[in-house]
C-alpha angles and dihedrals in degrees: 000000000000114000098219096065105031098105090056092054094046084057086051099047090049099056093043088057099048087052095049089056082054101055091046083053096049105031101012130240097293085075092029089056085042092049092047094040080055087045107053097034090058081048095058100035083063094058088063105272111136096184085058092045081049093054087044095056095049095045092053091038083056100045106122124239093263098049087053101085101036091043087055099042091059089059095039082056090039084059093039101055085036089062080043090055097038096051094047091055093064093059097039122120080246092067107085100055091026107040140068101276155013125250103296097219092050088049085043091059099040084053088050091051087043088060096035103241111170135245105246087052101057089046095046085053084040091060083041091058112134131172114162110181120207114214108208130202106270114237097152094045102099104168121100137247103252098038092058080053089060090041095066090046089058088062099041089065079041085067097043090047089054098072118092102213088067113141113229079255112065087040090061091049097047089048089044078059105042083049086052091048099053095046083050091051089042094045088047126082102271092202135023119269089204127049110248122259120229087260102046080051091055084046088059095051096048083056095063089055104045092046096036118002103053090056098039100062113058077040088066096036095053083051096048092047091053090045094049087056098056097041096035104017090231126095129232115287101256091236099038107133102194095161129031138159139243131175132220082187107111092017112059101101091153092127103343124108097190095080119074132160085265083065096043089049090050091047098053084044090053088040100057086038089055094052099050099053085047092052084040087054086052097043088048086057092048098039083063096042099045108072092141127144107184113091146155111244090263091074097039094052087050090045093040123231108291102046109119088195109034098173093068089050100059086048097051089053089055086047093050089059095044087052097052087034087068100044100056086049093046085060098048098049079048087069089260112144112223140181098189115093127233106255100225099068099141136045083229090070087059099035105051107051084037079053106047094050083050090056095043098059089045086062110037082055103258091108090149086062096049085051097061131068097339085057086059089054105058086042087059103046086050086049104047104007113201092308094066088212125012110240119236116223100207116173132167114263094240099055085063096052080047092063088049093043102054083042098052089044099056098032076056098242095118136250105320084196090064080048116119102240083256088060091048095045089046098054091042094054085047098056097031092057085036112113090209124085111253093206116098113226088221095043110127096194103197118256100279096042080051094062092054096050092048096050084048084056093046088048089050092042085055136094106254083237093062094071141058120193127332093227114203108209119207094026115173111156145017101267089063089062086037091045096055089047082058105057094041092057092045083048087055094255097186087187143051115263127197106242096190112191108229099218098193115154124063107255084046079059098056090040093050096098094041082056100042089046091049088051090053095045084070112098087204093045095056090047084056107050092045099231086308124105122167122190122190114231109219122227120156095052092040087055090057095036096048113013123260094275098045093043090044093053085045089052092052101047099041086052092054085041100058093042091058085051086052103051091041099053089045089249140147114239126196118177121207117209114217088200119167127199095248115081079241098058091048092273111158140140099295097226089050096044095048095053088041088067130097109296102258089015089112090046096113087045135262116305104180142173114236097194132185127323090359088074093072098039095050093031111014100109131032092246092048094052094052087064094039087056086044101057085039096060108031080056093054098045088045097056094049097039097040102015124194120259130278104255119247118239104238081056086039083050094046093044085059093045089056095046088056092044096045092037086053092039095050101046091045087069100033094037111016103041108087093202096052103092099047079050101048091045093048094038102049133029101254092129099053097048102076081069089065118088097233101155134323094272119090116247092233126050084209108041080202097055138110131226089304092067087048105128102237093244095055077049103056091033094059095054089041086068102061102042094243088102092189112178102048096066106014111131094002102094091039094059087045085056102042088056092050092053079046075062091247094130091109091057094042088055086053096050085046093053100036099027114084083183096050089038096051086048088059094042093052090050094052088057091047081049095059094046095054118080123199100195092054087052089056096043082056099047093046090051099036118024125080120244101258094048092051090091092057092054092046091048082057109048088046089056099056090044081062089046093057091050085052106050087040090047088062107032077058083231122144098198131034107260100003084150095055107049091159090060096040089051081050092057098037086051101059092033085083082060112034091048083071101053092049101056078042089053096046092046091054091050094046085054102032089046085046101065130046089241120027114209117260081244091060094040100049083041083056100051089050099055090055094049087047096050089048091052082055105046089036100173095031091052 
């Protein structure tokens, strides 16, 4: 056994074990002996026996029907407590001597030090410091609620089973525990059996910053202070506000009927909520620490004369207004109508009197007081303000030129939508420069239009500070941006928003600094964003539209595009990064992905999507977002203190040369091949899984639609099951290879070795490699695809076999992830697991597919073989 990783496998066997003792309680030995003889033989079929894969294969294809669903659920569990395992290690106290790298901020400031790069630059990038994390919506996050709840509790035993000096006793009683936990989690729903609404989403999200982000933050903050004082020999500014949160829970309407401005509403009302009982639970905490009597004449005057603690008293009046503050809302999110205002409406009201107390036992020398927990606090109102996360508006761009359109046409100006982009722009400037309302009184819009109209009225109603950004998706000119400021002025706007254009596909992408110059070359427009633009860079739609390599080099070139345009025009730029989790929707390792980018594209900071399930893996406990916030923020500060390089142009020409090839390559399989959609459909589970409640938001934007209204992430997540993994590599190892038989291969060395951007690509295809398994996709095929579609499966799977010799071929590498033995341990480890669930898988679909009306028992097996297949592949799922 490596040692490196032992303590993680004993984890793992522990809480096998554990769970084994469960399933013999709950189903006998007779499931339990069937669980282990699947187990083992998927063990050992991994470790290359093919008589043992053989016998795998048969045992799973003559499970009866009963044994289906509890057979699946083991492994679903088995995958569940191993990700438990896994995620706890890196934040072990075994982690630093025993994992893959040193604290990123420590080896940040050694590098700096290395390039001399001075003092009072580090600290002036340090002020600038800017994460903002986008919370999406979570379709791909299956796991429940509740279950996540008794997740972290697992950990948290984890953690108390970790120190050495434990008595026999206390051991007995955390693994007593661990044992309850799990028979809780087995004897509990593993998956929904309704899909989630908009609010129960937001819900979830509040529940990642109440369990894990509200303590994470000031946890970070108080690190990166201490480690600014030893490396810079000056502390974090006390208001600096380097990571904060915004939503798209509650705000993403972009297809999805189930949020309306009723919802939105609902959701800023829960959200405030949400923050004040969380402030009232830290003022109750100081309002018991801080007895203290000696103060400066700020805080008495805040406290009054008499009082003998005035600190306290400062403290019971904040709590007065956050309890009032929560039952009117309360009230209000209960269907009362009230007149009467919530009385917390701005962080001020929070900071000020918090403030004032800091600054009074500094100087009243009880500085190490003031540091504490009151310290936490301010950290937290400059971090989530009193509206705990901003929400993000996002809306399809057509639903914008509809509003236009039905208004033009009865105010008896024509279609807008027939209009020529000048004409557009024309009538836009005009309105949006008029001093009279555009609106008729006596206007009835149609329902749709309706809907628009009324989320532009709760944005107006609303503080500035309630919102992020209003993202407008499938952008493709400079009316669309024009067209929203509109709205929200005719809604009676009072503030700037920022309208932020979505360029997705890959021609959006090549348009996007014609669009963005257009935009700047407006006098009014300029007036109106106040010198700010932001503009979202698409990732998960410009993958399926274009293949992994073409919509990577967009998205680069678009970035370093916009941020000439930028520069040029004397604006400030901040580009917002639709990621995803999967390697298709833009997913990589977040330290990689950031320094691969454009040199000064991360100059205005870092806005990012955190999408799905990768929420709770990046930010699902308070330990694992601290080093999330840590990557985050030593990547930014390392591209802009020490950026990439400028790319060279024969690396700039054969980049260009790749894209074509990839973008050709691609589209000849997904478009051009006549047999691919009844493949895809029979080969994968793309069917079935409409039937699974992902998330509130339907998986097609049009429920009538083929393959091409597939969502991206229903997309990706069907070929993740069953271990092809197609889009994320399609075409890219084909065009790596056309240029190396070119006779590139020299240059495309180079660029491996020199270009953070074309070495990140590569890596990103090694860890999609050694999630694909050929042999899965085969097992599929021979037990789901019809005869005349087999070729088509088998002319895949070659090619990526190809792929993989490629991209080894130029990175000079003999084995997939040979730099990255701790990922590659994290994917062997859950492979044991994951091969089971997808013979399973295969076998379920083979039976349900084969009656007009599969059992409940099938169905609900089915479902948990794709959770549980999503838990193993993680950031392909």
């Amino acid at each position: 056994m490596n040692e490196k990783y032992s303590a993680l496998k004993s984890n793992v066997s522990m809480l096998g074990h554990l769970l084994g003792n469960t399933i013999r309680d709950a189903h006998g030995d007779e499931i339990l002996a069937k669980v282990e003889t699947i187990r083992k033989l998927s063990k050992s079929a991994r470790a290359g026996n093919q008589s043992d894969r053989n016998n795998l294969i048969e045992e799973i294809k003559n499970l009866p029907d009963e044994h289906l669903t509890p057979v699946a659920r083991a492994f679903n569990q088995f995958l569940n407590l191993t990700n438990i395992a896994e995620q706890y290690h890196t934040i072990s106290r075994h982690c630093e001597s025993h994992i893959n790298e040193p604290d990123a901020l420590n080896s940040l400031f050694t590098k700096l030090q290395e390039n001399s790069v001075s003092k009072l630059d580090a600290a002036q990038a340090i002020r600038d410091l800017n994460i903002e994390l986008v919370l999406t919506a979570h379709p791909t996050e299956i796991t429940r609620r509740t279950m996540i709840n008794k997740l972290v509790k697992i950990n948290e035993c984890l953690s108390k089973l970790e120190h050495s000096d434990l008595v026999p006793k206390e051991r007995q009683k955390t693994e007593r525990r661990l044992e309850q936990l799990i028979a809780q989690s087995w004897h509990s729903d593993v998956i929904r059996k309704q899909r989630p609404t908009p609010l129960d989403e937001a819900k979830w999200g509040f529940a990642v910053v109440e369990n894990s982000l509200w303590e994470a933050v000031p946890e970070f903050l108080r690190e990166l202070n201490d480690k600014l004082k030893e490396h810079l020999d000056e502390g974090l500014p006390i208001d600096a506000r380097p990571v904060h949160f915004s939503s798209w829970m509650g705000g993403d309407r972009d297809g999805n009927p189930f949020v309306t401005h009723t919802i939105t509403r609902e959701v800023l009302l829960l959200s405030r909520w949400k923050a004040a009982d969380l402030y009232l639970n830290d003022i109750n905490e100081l309002i018991s620490e801080l007895s203290i009597t000696k103060c400066n004449d700020a805080v008495r005057q805040l406290a009054g004369e008499d009082e003998h603690e005035p600190y306290r008293a400062v403290l019971k009046q904040l709590r007065s207004i956050l309890v009032e503050t929560k039952e009117i809302l309360d009230a209000k999110l209960h269907g009362q109508e009230l007149s009467v205002k919530a009385p917390l409406r701005h962080l001020d009201q929070l900071w000020e009197p918090l403030y004032a107390c800091y600054q009074s036992l500094h100087e009243c020398g009880m500085g190490v007081i003031a540091d504490g927990s009151l310290l936490d606090t301010l950290r937290r109102v400059k971090a989530f303000g009193v509206h705990l996360v901003r929400l993000d508006i996002r809306q399809e761009s057509t639903r914008h030129s509809d509003v236009l359109s039905e208004l033009t046409r009865y105010l008896g100006l024509g279609d807008y939508d027939q209009w020529s982009e000048q004409d557009k722009i024309a009538f836009l400037t005009n309105e949006l420069s008029s001093k009279r309302p555009l609106l008729p009184r006596d206007w009835q819009p149609s329902e749709p239009v309706k809907e628009v109209l009324d989320t532009c009225r709760i944005i107006a109603a609303q503080p500035r500070e309630s919102f992020g950004a209003y993202v407008i998706s499938m952008a493709r000119t400079a009316s669309d941006v024009l067209a929203v400021h509109l709205l929200l002025q005719e809604a009676g706007c009072p503030y700037r928003m920022d309208v932020c254009p979505l360029f997705e596909t890959l021609d959006d992408l090549n348009n996007a600094e014609a669009v963005i110059k257009q935009l700047m070359s407006i006098d009014l427009y300029r007036g109106f964003i106040q010198n700010h633009q932001m503009v979202m860079i698409g990732y998960s739609d410009s993958a399926k539209d274009a293949g992994v390599m073409a919509a990577g080099w967009a998205q680069y070139s678009a970035m370093e595009k916009l941020v000439a345009v930028a520069e040029g025009e004397g604006i400030e730029l901040t580009l917002f990064h639709g990621r995803g989790g999967t390697v298709g929707r833009g997913g990589a390792p977040a330290h990689a992905a950031l320094l691969s980018q454009p040199p000064k594209s991360l100059k205005s900071g870092l806005r990012v999507t955190e999408q799905g399930e990768m929420i709770r893996f990046k930010l699902g406990l308070p330990d694992v977002a601290v080093n999330s916030f840590n990557l985050y923020a030593s990547a930014i500060l390392e591209a802009n203190l020490l950026p990439p390089p400028e790319p060279k142009q024969d690396w700039r020409d054969l980049m260009e040369t790749l894209s074509d090839v990839s973008c050709e390559a691609y589209r000849n399989i997904v478009r051009g091949e006549p047999d691919f959609v009844p493949y895809f459909r029979q080969a994968t589970p793309e069917l079935e899984l409409g039937k699974l409640p992902l998330g509130s938001r339907p998986s097609k934007r049009n429920p009538n639609g083929g393959v091409e209204s597939l969502r991206a992430i229903p997309w990706i997540f069907s070929w993740s099951q069953n271990r092809l993994v197609l889009p994320a590599w399609l075409g890219a190892g084909e065009a790596i290879q056309f240029s190396v038989d070119k006779g590139h291969q020299a240059l495309l060395e180079e660029m491996c070795r020199e270009w953070p951007f074309f070495s990140t690509r590569l890596g990103m295809l090694e860890m999609v490699f050694s999630k694909c398994n050929i042999d899965i996709s085969r097992d599929y095929d021979q037990r789901l695809v019809d005869a005349n579609l087999l070729p088509l499966g088998e002319r895949l799977r070659k090619q990526l076999q190809s792929d993989i010799k490629a991209v080894l071929n130029v990175e000079n590498n003999e084995n997939l992830m040979q730099s990255d033995p701790w990922g590659l341990e994290s994917i062997r480890l859950r492979n044991i697991y994951v091969e089971p669930l997808n013979m399973l898988q295969a076998e379920l679909l083979y039976r349900t597919r084969s009656t007009e009306q599969a059992s409940p028992d099938l169905e609900e097996a089915l479902m948990v073989t794709i959770a549980g297949i999503a838990a193993g592949m993680r950031n392909t799922g």
